[in-house]
C-alpha positions as CSV (number, residue, x, y, z in Angstrom):
1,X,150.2,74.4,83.9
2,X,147.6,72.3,85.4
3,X,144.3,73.7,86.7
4,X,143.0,72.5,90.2
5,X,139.4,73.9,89.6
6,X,136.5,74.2,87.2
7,X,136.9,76.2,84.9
8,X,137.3,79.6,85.0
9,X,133.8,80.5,82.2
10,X,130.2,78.9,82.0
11,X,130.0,78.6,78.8
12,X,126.6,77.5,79.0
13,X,125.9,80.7,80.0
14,X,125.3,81.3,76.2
15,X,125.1,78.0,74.4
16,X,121.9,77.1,76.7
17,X,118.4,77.7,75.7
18,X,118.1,80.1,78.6
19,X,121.2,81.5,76.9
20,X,120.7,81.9,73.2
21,X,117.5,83.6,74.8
22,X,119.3,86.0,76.3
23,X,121.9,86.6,73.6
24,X,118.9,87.2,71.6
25,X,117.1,89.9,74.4
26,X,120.6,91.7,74.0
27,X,120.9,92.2,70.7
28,X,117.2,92.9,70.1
29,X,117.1,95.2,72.3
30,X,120.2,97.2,71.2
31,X,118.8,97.2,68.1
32,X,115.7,98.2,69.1
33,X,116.9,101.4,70.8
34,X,119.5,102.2,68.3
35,X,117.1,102.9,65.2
36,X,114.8,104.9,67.5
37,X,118.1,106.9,69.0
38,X,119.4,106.9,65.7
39,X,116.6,107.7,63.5
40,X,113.3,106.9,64.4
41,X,113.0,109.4,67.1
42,X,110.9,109.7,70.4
43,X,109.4,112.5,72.3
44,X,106.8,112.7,75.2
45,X,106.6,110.2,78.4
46,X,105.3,107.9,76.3
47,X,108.2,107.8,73.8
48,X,110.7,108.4,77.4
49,X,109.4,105.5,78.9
50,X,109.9,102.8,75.6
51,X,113.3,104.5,75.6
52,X,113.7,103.2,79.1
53,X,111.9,100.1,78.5
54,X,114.7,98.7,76.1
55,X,117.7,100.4,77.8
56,X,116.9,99.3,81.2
57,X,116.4,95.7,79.8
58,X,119.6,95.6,77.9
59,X,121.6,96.9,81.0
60,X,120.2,94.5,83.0
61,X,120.3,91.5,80.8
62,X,124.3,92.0,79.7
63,X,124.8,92.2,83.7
64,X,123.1,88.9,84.1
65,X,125.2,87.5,81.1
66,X,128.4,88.8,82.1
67,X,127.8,87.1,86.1
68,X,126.8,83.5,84.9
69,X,129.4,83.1,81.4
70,X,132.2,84.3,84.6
71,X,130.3,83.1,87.7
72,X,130.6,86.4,89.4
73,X,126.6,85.7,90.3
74,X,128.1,83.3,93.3
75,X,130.1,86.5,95.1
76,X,126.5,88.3,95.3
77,X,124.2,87.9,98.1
78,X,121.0,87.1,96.6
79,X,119.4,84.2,95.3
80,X,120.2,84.4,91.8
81,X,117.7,82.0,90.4
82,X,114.9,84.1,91.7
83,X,116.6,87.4,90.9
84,X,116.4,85.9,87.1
85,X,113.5,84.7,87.2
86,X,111.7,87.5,88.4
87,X,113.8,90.4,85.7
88,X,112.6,88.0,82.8
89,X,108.7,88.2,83.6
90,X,109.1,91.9,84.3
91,X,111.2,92.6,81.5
92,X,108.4,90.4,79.6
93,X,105.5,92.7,80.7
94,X,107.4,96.0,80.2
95,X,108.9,95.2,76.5
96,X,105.4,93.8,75.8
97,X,104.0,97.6,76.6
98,X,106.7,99.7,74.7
99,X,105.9,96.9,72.1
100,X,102.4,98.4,71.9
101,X,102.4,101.9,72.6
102,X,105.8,102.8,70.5
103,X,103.9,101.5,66.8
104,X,100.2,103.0,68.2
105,X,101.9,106.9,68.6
106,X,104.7,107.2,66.6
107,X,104.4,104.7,63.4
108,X,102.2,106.2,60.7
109,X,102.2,104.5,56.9
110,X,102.1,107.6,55.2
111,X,105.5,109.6,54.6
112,X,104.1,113.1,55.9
113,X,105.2,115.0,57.6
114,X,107.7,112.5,59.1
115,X,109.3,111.7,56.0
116,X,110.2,108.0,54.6
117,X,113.1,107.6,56.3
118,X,112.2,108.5,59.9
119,X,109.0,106.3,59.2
120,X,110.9,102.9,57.6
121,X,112.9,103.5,61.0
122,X,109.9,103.4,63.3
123,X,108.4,100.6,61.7
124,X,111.5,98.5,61.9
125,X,112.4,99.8,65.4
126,X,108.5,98.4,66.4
127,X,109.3,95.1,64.7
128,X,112.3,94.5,66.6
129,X,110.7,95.6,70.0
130,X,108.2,92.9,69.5
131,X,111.2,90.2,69.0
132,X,112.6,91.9,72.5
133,X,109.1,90.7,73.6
134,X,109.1,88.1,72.7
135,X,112.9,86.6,73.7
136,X,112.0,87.2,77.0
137,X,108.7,85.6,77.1
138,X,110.8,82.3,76.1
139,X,113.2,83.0,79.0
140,X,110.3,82.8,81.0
141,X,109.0,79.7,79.2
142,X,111.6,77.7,79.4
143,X,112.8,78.9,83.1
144,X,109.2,78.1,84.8
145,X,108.7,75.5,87.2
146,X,108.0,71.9,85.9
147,X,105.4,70.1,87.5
148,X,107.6,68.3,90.4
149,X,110.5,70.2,90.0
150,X,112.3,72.2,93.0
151,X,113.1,75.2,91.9
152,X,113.2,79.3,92.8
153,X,109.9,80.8,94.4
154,X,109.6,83.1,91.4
155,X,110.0,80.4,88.9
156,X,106.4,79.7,90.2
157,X,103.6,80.2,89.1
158,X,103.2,82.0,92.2
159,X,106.2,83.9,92.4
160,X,105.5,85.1,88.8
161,X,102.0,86.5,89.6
162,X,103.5,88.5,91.9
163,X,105.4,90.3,89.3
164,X,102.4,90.9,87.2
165,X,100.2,92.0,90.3
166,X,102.5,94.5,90.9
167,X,103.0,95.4,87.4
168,X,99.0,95.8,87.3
169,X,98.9,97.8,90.0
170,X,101.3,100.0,88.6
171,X,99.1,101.1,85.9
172,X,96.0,101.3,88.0
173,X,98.6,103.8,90.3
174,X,99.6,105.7,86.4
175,X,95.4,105.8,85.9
176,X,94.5,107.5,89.7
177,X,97.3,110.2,89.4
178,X,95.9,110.7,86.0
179,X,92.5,112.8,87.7
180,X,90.8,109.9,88.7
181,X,89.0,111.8,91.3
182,X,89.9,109.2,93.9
183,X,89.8,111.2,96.7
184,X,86.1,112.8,96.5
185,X,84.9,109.6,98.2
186,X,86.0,107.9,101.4
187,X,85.3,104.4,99.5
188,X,87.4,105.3,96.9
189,X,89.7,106.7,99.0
190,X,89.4,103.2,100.6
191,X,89.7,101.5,97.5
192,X,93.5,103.6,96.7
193,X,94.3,102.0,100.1
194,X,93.8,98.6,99.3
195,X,95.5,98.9,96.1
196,X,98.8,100.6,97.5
197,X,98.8,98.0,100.9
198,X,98.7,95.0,98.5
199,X,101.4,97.1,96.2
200,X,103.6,97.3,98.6
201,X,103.0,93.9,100.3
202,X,103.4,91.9,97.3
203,X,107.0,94.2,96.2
204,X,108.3,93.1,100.0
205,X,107.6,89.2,99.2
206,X,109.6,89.9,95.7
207,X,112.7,91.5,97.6
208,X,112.6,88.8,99.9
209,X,113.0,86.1,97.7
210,X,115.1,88.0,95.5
211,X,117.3,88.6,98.3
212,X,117.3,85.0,99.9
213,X,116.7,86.3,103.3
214,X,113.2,84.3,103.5
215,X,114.9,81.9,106.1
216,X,115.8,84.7,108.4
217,X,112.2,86.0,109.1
218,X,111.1,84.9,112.5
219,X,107.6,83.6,111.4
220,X,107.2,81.6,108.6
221,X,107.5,82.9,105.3
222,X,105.7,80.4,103.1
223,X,102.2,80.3,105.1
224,X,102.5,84.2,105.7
225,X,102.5,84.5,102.2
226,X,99.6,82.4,101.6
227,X,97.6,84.1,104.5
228,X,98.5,87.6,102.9
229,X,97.0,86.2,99.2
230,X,94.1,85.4,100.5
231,X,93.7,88.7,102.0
232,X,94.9,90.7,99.7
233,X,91.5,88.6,97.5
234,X,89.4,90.0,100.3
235,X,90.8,93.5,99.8
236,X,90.5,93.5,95.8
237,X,86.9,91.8,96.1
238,X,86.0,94.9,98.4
239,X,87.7,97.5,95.5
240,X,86.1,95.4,93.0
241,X,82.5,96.5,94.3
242,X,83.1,99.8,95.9
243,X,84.8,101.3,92.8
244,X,82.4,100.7,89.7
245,X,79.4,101.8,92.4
246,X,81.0,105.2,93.1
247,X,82.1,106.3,89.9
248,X,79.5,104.5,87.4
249,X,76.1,104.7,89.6
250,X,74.2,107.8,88.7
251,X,74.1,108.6,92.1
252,X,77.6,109.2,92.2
253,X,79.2,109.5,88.9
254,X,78.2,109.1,85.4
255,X,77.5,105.2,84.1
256,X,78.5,107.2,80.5
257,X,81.4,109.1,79.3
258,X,80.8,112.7,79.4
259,X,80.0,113.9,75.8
260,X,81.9,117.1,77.1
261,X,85.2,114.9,78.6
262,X,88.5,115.5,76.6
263,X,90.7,113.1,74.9
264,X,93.5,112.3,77.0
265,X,92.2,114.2,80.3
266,X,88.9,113.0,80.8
267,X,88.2,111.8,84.7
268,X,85.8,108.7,83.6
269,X,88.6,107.2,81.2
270,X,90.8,107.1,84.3
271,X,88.2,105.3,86.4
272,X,86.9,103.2,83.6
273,X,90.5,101.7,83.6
274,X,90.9,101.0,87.1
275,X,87.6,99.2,87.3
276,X,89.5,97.2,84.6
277,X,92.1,96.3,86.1
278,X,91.3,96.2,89.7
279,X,89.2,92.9,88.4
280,X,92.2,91.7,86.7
281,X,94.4,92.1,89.8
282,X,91.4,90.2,91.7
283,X,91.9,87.1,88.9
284,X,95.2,87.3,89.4
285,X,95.2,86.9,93.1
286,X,92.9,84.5,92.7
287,X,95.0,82.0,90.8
288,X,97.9,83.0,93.0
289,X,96.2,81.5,95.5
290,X,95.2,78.4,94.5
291,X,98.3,77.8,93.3
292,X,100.2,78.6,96.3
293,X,98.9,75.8,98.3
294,X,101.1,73.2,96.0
295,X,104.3,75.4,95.8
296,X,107.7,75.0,98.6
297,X,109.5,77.8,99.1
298,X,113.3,78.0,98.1
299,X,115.5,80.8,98.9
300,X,118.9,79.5,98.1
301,X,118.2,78.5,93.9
């Protein structure tokens, strides 16, 4: 019987680079959440959420093999290049967090009170959640822009800032829920606001992309973007100064941590890591922006 088309599987789907890196995300990451299922145990939000971390990633990662090796990602109505793109620097910056806090609260070297078994289990479990890591990290690697090269938004350099701005912000949101104190001050309360408006700004620039509907907007994508950057360095400059003053200057806080504060619920830790990374955020916006002037957008890749 003669075929009148291509062929029917992308077989380069897993004999690629891009490929053998995700074949190698999958069965990391099963591994990885079988020995903690299995054996190694997890308990708390903190074990809940590496638990998460690694299933969520596998899910999503078989789903993206399964569309290219059968080319079921042309029936969807996205831009699948910058769908990719963007799950493999997420999936990057959350497997590089379960790859940290899994070993720091559940892998001991001592047998007690654990016992051997459960322990060897953690341990291995924490050495193949830093492969997970790392496999993505290369999908990110080897899929990133060239110099030159047209290619999906969040492929960028740009368009991958974004995902870690977010990402940021998302623990700077974990740290003010966590009693921060954010609201006994208008400028902090001012400073929540600038972190949620860029939050939310920077998630509807993702979905846009992701989606390929960029083309549809009535005003230009591309320069609003840029316009928003630069004022979402305003914003963070503003947080970046209003937040150390009114929660480290003795006139308002405590430029110490309270001898008194407890481990784990202590008001100053809270703020003392969102004075972190709200200047983090700031850097990253600040790179985003310079880099944004060289960049075309591309919503069809």
């Amino acid at each position: 019987m003669e075929s009148t088309g291509g062929p029917y599987l992308n077989t380069a789907a897993v004999t690629s680079p891009v490929g053998i890196a995700r074949l190698l995300q999958m069965t990391f990451g099963c591994t990885t959440f079988s020995l903690v299922a299995h054996r190694g145990g997890f308990s708390a939000a903190y074990g809940t959420f590496c638990m998460f971390v690694w299933t969520f990633c596998f899910a999503i990662t078989v789903f993206i093999i399964t569309c290219e090796f059968t080319h079921l990602h042309s029936c969807l109505s996205i831009s699948w290049g910058n769908f990719t793109a963007a799950f493999a620097m997420l999936a990057t910056l959350m497997s590089v967090t379960a790859a940290v806090i899994y070993p720091l609260y559940f892998v001991q070297l001592g047998c007690y009170p654990i016992g051997c078994e459960v322990r060897d289990f953690r341990i291995a479990a924490s050495v193949f959640a830093g492969l997970v890591f790392i496999a993505y990290a290369a999908e990110v690697f080897l899929t990133r822009a060239k110099p030159g090269q047209v290619t999906s938004y969040m492929a960028t350099v740009s368009g991958l800032l974004k995902i870690v701005q977010a990402f940021v912000a998302c623990i700077i949101f974990g740290a003010l829920v966590n009693d921060s104190q954010h609201d006994k001050y208008v400028a902090t309360q001012w400073c929540v606001a600038v972190y949620s408006f860029c939050f939310v700004v920077t998630v509807v620039v993702v979905a846009f992309s992701v989606t390929g509907k960029t083309a549809l907007l009535w005003f230009p994508f591309e320069r609003s973007v840029v316009v928003y950057t630069f004022g979402a360095v305003l914003l963070y400059v503003s947080a970046a100064v209003i937040w150390p003053v009114f929660c480290f200057d003795s006139k308002y806080g405590s430029p110490r941590r309270p001898d008194l504060c407890a481990k784990g619920r202590c008001p100053w830790d809270s703020q003392l890591v969102i004075a972190i990374f709200t200047y983090v955020n700031l850097l990253l916006y600040i790179v985003d922006l310079a880099y944004s002037q060289r960049i075309r957008f591309v919503s069809h890749l």
